[in-house]
N, CA, C and O atoms as a Tinker XYZ file with bonds, in Angstrom:
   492  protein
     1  N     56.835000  -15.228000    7.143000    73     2
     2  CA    55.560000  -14.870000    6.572000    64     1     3
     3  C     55.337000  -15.656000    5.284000    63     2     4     5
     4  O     56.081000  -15.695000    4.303000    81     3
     5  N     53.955000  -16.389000    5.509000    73     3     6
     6  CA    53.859000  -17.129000    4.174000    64     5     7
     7  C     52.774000  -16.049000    3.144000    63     6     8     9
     8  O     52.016000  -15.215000    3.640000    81     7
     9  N     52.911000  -16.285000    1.740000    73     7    10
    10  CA    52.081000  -15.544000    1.087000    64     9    11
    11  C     51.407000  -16.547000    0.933000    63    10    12    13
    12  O     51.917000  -17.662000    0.835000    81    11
    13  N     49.504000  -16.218000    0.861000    73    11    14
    14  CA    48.488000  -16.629000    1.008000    64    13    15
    15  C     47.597000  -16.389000    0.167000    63    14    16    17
    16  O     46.401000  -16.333000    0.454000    81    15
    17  N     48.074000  -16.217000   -0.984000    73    15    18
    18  CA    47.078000  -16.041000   -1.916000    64    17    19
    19  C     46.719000  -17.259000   -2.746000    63    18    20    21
    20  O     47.513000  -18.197000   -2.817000    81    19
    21  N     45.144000  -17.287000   -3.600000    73    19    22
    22  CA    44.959000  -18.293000   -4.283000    64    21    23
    23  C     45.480000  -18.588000   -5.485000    63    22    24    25
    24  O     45.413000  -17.693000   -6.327000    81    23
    25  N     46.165000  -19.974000   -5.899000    73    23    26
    26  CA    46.175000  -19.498000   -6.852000    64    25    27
    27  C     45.727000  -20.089000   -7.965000    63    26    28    29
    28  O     45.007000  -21.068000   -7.769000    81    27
    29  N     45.990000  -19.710000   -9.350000    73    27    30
    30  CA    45.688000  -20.004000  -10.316000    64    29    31
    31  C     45.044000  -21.136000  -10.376000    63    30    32    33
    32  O     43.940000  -21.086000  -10.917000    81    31
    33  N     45.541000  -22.520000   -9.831000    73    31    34
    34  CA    44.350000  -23.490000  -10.254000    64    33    35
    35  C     42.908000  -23.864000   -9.309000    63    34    36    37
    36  O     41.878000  -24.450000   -9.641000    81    35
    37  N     43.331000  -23.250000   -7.997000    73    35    38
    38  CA    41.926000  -23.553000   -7.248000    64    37    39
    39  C     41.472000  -22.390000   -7.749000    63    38    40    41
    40  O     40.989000  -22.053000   -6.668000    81    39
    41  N     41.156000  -21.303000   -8.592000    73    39    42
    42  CA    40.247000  -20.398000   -9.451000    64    41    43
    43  C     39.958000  -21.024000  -10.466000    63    42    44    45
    44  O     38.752000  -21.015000  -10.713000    81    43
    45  N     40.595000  -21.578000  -11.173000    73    43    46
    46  CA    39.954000  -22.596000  -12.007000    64    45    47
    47  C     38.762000  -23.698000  -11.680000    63    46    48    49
    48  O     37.708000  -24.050000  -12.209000    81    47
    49  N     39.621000  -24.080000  -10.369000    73    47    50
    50  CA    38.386000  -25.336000  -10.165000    64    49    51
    51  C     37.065000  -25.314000   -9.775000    63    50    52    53
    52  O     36.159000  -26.141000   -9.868000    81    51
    53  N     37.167000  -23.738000   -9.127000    73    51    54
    54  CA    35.242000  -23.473000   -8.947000    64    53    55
    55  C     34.685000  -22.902000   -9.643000    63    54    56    57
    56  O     33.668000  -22.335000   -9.244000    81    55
    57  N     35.131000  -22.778000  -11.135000    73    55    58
    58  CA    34.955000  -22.334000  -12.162000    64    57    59
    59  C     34.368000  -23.498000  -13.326000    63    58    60    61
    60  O     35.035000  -24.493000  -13.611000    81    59
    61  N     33.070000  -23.216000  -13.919000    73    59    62
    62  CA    32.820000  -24.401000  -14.985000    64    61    63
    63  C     33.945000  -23.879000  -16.213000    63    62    64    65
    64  O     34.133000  -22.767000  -16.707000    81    63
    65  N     34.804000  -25.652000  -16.534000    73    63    66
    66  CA    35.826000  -25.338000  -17.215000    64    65    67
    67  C     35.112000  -26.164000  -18.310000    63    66    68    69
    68  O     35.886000  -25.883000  -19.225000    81    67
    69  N     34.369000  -26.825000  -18.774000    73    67    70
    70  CA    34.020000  -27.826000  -19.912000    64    69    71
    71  C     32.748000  -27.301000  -20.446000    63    70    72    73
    72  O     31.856000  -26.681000  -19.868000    81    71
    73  N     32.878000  -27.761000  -21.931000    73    71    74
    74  CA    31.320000  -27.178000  -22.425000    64    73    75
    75  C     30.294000  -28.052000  -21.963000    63    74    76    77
    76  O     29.122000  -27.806000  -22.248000    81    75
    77  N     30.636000  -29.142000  -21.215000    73    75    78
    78  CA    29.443000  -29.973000  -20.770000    64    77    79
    79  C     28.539000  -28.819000  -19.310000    63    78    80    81
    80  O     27.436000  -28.308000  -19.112000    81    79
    81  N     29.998000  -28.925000  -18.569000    73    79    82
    82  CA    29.157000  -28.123000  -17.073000    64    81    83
    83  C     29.086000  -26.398000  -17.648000    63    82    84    85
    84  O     29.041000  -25.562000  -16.746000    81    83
    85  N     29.079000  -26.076000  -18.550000    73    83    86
    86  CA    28.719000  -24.431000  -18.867000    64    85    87
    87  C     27.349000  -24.634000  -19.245000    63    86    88    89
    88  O     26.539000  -23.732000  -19.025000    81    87
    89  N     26.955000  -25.814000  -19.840000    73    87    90
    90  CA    25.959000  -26.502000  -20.729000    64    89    91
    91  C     24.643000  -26.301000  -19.175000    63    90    92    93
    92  O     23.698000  -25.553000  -18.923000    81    91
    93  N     25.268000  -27.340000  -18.563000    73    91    94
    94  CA    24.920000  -28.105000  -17.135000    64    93    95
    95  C     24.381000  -26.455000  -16.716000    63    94    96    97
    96  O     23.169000  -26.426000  -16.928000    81    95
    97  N     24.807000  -25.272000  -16.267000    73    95    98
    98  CA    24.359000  -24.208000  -15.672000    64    97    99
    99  C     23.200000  -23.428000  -16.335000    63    98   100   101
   100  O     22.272000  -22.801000  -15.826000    81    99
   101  N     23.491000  -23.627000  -17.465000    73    99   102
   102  CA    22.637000  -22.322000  -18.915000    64   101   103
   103  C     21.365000  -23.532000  -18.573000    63   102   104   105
   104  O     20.262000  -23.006000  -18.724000    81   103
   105  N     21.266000  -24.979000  -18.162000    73   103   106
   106  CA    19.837000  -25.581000  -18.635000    64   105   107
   107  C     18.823000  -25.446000  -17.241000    63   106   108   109
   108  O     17.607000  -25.635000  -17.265000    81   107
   109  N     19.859000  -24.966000  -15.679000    73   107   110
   110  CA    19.025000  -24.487000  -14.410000    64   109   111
   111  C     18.452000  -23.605000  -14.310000    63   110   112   113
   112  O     18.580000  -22.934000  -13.286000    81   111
   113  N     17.500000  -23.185000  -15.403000    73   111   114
   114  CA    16.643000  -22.278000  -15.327000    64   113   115
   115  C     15.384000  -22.205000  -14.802000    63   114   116   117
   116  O     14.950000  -23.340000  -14.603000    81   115
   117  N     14.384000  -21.080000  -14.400000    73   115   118
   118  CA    13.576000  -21.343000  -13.266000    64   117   119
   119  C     12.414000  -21.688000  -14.375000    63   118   120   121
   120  O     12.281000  -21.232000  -15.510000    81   119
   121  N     11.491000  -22.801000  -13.547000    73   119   122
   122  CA    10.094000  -23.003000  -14.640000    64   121   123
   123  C      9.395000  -21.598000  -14.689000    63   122   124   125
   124  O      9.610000  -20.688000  -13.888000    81   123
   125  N      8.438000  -21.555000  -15.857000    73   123   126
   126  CA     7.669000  -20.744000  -15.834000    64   125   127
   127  C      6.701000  -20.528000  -14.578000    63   126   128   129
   128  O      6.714000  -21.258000  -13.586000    81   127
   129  N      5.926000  -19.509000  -14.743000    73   127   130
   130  CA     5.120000  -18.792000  -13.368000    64   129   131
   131  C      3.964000  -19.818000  -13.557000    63   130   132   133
   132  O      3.755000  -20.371000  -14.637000    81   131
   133  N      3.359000  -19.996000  -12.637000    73   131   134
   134  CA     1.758000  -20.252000  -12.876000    64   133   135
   135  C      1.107000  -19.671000  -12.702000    63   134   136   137
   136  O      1.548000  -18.578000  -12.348000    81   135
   137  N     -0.611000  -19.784000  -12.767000    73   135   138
   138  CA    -1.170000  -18.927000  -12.412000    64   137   139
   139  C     -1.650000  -18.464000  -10.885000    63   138   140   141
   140  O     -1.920000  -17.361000  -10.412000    81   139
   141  N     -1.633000  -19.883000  -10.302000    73   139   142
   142  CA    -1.940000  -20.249000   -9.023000    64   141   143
   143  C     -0.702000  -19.222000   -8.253000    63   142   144   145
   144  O     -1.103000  -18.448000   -7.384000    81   143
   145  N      0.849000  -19.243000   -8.610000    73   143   146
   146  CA     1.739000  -18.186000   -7.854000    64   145   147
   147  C      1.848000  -16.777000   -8.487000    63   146   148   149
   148  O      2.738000  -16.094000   -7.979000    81   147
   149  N      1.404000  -16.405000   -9.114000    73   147   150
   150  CA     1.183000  -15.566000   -9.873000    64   149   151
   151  C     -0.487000  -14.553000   -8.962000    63   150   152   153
   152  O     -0.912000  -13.398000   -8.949000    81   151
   153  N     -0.885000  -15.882000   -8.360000    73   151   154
   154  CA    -2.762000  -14.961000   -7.866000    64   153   155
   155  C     -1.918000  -14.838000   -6.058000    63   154   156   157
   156  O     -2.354000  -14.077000   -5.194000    81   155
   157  N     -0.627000  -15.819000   -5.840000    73   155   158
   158  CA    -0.232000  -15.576000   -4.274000    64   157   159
   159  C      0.292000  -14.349000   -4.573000    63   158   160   161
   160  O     -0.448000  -13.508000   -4.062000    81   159
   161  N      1.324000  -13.759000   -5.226000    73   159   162
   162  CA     1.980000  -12.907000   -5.600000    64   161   163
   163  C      0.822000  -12.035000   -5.773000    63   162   164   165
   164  O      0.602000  -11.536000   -4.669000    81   163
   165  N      0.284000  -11.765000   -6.320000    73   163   166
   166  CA    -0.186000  -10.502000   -5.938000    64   165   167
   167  C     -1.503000  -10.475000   -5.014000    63   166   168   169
   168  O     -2.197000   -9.459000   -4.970000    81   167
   169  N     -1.755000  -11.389000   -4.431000    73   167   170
   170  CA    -2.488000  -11.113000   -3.053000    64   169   171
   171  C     -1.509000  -10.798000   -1.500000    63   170   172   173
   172  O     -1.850000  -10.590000   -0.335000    81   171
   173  N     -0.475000  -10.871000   -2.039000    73   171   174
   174  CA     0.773000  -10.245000   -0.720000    64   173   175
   175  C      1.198000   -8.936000   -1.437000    63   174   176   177
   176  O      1.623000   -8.057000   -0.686000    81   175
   177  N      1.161000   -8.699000   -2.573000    73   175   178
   178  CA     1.502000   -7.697000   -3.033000    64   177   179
   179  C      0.236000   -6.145000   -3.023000    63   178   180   181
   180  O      0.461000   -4.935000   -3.016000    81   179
   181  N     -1.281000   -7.069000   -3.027000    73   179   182
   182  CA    -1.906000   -6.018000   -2.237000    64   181   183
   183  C     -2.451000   -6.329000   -0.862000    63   182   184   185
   184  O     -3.293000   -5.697000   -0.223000    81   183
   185  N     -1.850000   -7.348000   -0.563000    73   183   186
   186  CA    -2.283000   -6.992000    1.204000    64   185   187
   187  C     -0.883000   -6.273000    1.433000    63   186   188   189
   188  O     -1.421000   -5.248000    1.851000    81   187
   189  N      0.507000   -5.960000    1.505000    73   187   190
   190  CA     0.993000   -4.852000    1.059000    64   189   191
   191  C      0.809000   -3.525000    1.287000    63   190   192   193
   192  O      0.909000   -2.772000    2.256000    81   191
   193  N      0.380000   -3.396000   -0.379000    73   191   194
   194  CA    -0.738000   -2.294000   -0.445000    64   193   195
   195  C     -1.614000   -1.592000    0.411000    63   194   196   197
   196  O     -1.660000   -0.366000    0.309000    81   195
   197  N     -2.512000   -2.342000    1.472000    73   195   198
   198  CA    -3.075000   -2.091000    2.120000    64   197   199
   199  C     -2.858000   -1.561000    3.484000    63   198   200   201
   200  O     -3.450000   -0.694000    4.126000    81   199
   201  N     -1.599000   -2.504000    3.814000    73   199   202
   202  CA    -1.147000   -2.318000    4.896000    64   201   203
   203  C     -0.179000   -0.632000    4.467000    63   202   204   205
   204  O     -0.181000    0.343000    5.219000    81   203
   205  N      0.291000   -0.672000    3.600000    73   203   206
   206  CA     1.398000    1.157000    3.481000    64   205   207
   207  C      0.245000    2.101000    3.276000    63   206   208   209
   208  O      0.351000    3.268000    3.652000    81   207
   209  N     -1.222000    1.509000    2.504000    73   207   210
   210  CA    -2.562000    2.803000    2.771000    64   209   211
   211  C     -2.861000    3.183000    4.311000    63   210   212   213
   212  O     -2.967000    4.382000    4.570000    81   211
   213  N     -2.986000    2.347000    5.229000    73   211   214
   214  CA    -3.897000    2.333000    6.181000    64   213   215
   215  C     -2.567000    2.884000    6.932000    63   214   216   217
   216  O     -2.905000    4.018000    7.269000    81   215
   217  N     -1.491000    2.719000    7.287000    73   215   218
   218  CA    -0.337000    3.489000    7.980000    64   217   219
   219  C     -0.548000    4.642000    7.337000    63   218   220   221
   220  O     -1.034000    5.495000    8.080000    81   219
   221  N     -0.283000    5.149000    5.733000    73   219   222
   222  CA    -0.538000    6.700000    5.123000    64   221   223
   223  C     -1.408000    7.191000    5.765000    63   222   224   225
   224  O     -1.184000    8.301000    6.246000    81   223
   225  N     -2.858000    6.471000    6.030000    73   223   226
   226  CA    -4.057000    7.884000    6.481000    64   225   227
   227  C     -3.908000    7.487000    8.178000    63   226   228   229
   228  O     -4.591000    8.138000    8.968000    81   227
   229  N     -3.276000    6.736000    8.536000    73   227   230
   230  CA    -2.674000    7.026000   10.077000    64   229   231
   231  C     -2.004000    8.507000    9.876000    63   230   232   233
   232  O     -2.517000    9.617000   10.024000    81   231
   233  N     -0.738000    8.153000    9.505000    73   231   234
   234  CA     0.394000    9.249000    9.580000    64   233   235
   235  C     -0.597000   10.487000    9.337000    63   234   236   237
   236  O     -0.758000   11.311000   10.237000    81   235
   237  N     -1.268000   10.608000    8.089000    73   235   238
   238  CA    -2.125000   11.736000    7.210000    64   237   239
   239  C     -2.952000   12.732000    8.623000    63   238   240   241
   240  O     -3.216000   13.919000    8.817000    81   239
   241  N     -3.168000   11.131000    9.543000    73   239   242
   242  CA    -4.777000   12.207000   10.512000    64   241   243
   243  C     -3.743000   12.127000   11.533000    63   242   244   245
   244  O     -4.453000   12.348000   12.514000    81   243
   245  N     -2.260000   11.925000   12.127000    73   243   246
   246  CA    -1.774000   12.300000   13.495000    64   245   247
   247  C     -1.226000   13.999000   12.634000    63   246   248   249
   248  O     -1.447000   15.130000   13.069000    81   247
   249  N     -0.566000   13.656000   11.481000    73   247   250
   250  CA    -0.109000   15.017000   11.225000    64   249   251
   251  C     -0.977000   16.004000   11.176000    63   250   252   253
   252  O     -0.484000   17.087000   11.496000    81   251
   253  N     -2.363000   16.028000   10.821000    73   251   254
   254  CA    -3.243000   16.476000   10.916000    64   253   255
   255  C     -3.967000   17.580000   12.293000    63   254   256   257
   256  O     -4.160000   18.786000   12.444000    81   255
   257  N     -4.237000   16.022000   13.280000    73   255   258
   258  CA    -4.558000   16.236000   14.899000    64   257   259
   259  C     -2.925000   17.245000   15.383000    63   258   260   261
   260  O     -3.025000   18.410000   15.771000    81   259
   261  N     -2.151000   16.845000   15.314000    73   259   262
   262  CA    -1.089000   17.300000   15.936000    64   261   263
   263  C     -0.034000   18.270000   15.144000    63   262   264   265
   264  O      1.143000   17.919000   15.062000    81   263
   265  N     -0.515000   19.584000   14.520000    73   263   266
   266  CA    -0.237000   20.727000   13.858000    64   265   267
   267  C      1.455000   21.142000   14.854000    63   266   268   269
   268  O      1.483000   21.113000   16.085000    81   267
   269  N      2.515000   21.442000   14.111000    73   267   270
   270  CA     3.573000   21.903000   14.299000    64   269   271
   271  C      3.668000   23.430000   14.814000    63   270   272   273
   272  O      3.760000   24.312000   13.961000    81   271
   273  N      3.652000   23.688000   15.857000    73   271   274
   274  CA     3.477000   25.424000   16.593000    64   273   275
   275  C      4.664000   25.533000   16.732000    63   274   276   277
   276  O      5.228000   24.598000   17.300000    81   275
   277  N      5.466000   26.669000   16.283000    73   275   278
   278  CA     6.983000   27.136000   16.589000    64   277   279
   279  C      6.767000   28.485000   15.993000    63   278   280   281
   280  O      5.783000   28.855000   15.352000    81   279
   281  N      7.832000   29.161000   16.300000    73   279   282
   282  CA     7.971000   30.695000   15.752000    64   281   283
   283  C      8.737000   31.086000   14.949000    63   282   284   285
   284  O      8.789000   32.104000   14.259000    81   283
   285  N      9.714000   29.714000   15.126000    73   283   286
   286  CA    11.250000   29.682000   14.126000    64   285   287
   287  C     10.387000   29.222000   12.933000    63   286   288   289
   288  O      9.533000   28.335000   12.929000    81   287
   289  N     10.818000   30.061000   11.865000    73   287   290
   290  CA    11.056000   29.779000   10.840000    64   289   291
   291  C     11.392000   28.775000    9.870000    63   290   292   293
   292  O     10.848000   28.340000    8.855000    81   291
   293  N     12.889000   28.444000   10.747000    73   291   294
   294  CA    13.862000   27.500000   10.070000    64   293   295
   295  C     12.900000   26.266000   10.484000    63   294   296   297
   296  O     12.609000   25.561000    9.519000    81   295
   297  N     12.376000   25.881000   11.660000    73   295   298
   298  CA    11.775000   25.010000   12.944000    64   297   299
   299  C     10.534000   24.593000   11.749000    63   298   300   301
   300  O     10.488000   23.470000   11.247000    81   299
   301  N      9.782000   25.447000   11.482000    73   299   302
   302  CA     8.899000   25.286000   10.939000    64   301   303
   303  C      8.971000   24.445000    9.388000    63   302   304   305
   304  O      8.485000   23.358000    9.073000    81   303
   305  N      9.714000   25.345000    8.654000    73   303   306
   306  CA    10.268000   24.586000    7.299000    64   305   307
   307  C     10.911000   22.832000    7.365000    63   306   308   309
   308  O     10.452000   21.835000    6.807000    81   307
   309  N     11.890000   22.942000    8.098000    73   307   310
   310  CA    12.219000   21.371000    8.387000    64   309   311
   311  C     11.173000   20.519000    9.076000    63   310   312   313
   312  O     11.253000   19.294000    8.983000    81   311
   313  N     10.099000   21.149000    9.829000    73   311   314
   314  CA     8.817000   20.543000    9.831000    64   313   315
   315  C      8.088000   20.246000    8.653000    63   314   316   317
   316  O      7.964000   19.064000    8.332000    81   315
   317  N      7.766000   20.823000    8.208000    73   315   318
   318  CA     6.905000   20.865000    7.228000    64   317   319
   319  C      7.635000   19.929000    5.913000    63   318   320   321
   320  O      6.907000   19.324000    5.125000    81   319
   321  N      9.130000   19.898000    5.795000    73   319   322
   322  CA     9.485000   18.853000    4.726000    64   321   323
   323  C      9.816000   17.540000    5.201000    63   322   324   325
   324  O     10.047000   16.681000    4.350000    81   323
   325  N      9.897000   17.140000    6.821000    73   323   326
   326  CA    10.079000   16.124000    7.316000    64   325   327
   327  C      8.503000   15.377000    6.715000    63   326   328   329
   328  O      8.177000   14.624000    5.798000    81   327
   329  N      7.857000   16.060000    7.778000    73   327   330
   330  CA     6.077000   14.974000    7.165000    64   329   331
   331  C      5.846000   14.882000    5.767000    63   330   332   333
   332  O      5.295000   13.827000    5.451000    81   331
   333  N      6.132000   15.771000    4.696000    73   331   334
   334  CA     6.343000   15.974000    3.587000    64   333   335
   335  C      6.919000   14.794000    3.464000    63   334   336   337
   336  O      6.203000   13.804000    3.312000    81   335
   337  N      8.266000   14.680000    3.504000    73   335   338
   338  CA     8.982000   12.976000    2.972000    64   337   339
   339  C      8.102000   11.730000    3.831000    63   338   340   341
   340  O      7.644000   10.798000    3.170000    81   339
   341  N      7.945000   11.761000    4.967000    73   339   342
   342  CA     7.267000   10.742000    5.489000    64   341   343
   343  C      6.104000    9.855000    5.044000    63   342   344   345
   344  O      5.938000    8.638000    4.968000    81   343
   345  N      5.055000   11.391000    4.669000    73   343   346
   346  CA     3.931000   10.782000    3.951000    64   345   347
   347  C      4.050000   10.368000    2.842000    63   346   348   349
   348  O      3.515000    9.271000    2.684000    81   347
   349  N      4.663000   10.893000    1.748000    73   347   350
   350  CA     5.105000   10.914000    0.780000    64   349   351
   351  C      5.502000    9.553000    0.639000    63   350   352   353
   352  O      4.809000    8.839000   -0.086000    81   351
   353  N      6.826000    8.917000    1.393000    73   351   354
   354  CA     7.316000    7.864000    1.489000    64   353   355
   355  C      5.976000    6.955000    1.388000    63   354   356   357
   356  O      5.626000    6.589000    0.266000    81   355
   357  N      5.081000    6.511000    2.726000    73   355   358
   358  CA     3.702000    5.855000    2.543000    64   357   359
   359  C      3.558000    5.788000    1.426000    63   358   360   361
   360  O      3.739000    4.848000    0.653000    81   359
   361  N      3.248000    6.705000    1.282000    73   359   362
   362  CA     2.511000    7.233000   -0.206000    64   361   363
   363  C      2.835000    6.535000   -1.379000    63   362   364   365
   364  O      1.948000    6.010000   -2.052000    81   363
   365  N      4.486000    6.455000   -1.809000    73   363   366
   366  CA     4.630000    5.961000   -2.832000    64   365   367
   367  C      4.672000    4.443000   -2.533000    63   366   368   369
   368  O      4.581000    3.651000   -3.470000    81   367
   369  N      4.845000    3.885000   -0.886000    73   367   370
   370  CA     4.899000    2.273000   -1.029000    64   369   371
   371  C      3.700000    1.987000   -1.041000    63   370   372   373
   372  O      3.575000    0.763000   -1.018000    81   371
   373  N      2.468000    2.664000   -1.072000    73   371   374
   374  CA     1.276000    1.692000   -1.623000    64   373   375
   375  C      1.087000    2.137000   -2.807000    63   374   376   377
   376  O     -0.060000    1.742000   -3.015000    81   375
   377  N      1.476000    2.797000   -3.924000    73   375   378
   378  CA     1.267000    2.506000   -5.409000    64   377   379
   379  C      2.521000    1.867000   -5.943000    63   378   380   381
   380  O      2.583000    1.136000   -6.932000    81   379
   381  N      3.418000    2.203000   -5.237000    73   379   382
   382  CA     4.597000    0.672000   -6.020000    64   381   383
   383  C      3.915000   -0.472000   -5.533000    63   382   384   385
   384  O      3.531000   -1.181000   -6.463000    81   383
   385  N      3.530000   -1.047000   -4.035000    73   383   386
   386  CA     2.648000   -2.574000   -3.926000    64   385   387
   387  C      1.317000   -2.576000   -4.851000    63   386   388   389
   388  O      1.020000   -3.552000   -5.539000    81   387
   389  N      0.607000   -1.485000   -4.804000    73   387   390
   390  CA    -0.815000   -1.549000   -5.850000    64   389   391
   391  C     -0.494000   -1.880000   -7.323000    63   390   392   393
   392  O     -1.266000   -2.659000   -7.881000    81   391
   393  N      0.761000   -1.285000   -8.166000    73   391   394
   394  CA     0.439000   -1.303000   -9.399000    64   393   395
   395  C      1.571000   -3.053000   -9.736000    63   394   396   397
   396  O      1.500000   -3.807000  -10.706000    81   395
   397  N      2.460000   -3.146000   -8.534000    73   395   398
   398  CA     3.008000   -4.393000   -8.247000    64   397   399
   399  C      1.791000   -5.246000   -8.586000    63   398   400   401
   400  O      1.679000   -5.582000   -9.765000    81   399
   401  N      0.836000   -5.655000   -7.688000    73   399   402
   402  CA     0.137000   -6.249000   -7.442000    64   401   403
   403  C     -0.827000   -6.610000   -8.809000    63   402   404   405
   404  O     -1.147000   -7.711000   -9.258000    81   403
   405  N     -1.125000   -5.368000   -9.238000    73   403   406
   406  CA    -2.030000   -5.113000  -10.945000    64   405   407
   407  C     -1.289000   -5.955000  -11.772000    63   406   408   409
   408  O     -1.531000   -6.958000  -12.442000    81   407
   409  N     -0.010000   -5.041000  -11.460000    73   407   410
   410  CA     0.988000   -6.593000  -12.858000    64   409   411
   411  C      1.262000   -7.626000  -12.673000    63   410   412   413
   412  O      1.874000   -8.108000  -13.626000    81   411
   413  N      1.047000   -8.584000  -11.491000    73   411   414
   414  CA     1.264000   -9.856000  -11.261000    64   413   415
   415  C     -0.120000  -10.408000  -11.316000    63   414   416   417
   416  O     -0.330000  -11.472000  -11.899000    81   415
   417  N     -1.052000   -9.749000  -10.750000    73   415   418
   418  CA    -2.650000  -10.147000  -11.421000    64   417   419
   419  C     -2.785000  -10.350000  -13.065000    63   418   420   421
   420  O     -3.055000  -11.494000  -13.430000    81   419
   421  N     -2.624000   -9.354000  -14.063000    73   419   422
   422  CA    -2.572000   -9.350000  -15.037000    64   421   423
   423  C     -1.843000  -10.650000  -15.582000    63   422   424   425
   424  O     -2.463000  -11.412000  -16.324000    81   423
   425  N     -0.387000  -10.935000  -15.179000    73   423   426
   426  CA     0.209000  -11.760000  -15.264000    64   425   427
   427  C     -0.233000  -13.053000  -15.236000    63   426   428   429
   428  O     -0.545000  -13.595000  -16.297000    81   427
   429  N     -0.299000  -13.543000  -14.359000    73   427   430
   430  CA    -1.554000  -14.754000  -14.137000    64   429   431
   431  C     -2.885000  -14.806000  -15.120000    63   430   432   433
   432  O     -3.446000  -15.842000  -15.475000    81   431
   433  N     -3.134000  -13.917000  -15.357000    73   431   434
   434  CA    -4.330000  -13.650000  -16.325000    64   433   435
   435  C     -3.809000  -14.327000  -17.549000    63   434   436   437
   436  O     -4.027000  -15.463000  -17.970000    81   435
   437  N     -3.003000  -13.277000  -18.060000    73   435   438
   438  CA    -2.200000  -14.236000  -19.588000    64   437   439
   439  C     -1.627000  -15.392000  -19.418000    63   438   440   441
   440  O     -1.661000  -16.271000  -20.279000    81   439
   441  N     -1.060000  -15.508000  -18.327000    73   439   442
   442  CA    -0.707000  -17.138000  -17.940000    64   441   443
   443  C     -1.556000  -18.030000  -18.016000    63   442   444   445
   444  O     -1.056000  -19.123000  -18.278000    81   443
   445  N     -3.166000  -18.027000  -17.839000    73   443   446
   446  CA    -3.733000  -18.944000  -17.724000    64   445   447
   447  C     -4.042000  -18.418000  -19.620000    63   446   448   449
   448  O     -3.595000  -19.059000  -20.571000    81   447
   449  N     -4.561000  -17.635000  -19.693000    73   447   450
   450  CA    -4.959000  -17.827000  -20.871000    64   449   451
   451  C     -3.858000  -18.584000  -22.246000    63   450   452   453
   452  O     -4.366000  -19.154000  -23.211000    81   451
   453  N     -2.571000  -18.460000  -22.095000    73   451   454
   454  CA    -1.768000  -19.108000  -22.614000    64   453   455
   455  C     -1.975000  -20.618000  -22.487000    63   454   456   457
   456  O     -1.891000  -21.557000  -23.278000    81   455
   457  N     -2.252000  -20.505000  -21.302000    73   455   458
   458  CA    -2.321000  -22.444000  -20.861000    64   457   459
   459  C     -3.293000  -23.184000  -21.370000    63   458   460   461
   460  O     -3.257000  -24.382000  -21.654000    81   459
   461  N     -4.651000  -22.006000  -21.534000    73   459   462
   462  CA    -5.907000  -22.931000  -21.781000    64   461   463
   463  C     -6.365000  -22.892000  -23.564000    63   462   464   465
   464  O     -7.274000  -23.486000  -24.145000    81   463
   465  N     -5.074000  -21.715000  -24.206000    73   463   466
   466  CA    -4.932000  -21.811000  -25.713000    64   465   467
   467  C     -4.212000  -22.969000  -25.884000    63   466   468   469
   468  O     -4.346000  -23.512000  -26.981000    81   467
   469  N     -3.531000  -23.452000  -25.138000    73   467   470
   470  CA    -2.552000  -24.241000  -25.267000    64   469   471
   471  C     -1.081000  -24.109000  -26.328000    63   470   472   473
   472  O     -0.566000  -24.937000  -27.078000    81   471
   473  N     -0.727000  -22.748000  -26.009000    73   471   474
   474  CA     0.206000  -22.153000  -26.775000    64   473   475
   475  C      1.639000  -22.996000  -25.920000    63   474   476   477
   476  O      1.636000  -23.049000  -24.690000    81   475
   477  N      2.463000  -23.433000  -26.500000    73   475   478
   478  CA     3.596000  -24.411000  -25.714000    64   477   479
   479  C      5.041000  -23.133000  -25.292000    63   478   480   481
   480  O      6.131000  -23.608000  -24.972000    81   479
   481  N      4.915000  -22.059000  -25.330000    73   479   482
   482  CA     6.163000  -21.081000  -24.580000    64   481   483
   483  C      5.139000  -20.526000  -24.115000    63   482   484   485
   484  O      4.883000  -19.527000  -24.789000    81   483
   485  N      4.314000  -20.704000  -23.166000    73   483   486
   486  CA     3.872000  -20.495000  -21.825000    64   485   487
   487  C      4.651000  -19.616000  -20.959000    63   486   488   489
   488  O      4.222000  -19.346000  -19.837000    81   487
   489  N      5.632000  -19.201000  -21.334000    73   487   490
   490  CA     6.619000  -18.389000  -20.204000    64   489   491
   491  C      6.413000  -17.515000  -19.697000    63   490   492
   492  O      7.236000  -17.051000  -18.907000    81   491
């Protein structure tokens, strides 16, 4: 049986060992947003939106049309908190995509306006 572990210097070597390549990693940073991805971003972020509304008032009018009849008790309660989380669920993924969507709109907004002050940390 051979032991197979790595060692010590191939952990080193995929490791930045010099202040040049630590340098080299800290300067691959992502450019700033524009405004142009900034208006895609939140036009997927409320078409989104739209799409988790229009499933909610699906779910909203089958739960609706199709009322839970049982006699049990218990039957009834775990009904009633199942659609409870379901809609609910909907529910909250179109105001996390809606207010998503608001802040990447907004975003773009100050982005351009930064650009056309011509303020130079644009970020």
């Amino acid at each position: 049986m051979t032991d197979e572990r790595p060692s010590p210097s191939s952990k080193a070597a995929s490791s930045p060992t010099t202040e040049a390549e630590i340098a080299a990693e800290k300067t691959t940073e992502k450019s700033p947003a524009t405004p142009l991805q900034c208006l895609n971003g939140s036009a997927v972020a409320a078409a989104l939106a739209w799409v988790a509304y229009s499933i909610t008032k699906k779910v909203g009018a089958n739960f609706a049309a199709h009322p839970f009849e049982s006699t049990n008790y218990i039957a009834v309660n775990i009904s009633v908190a199942v659609r409870t989380l379901i809609a609910g669920l909907f529910a909250m993924a179109t105001a996390v995509f809606a207010l998503t969507a608001l802040g990447i709109f907004g975003l773009g907004i100050q982005t351009l306006l930064k650009q056309r002050n011509g303020d130079a940390s644009a970020s």
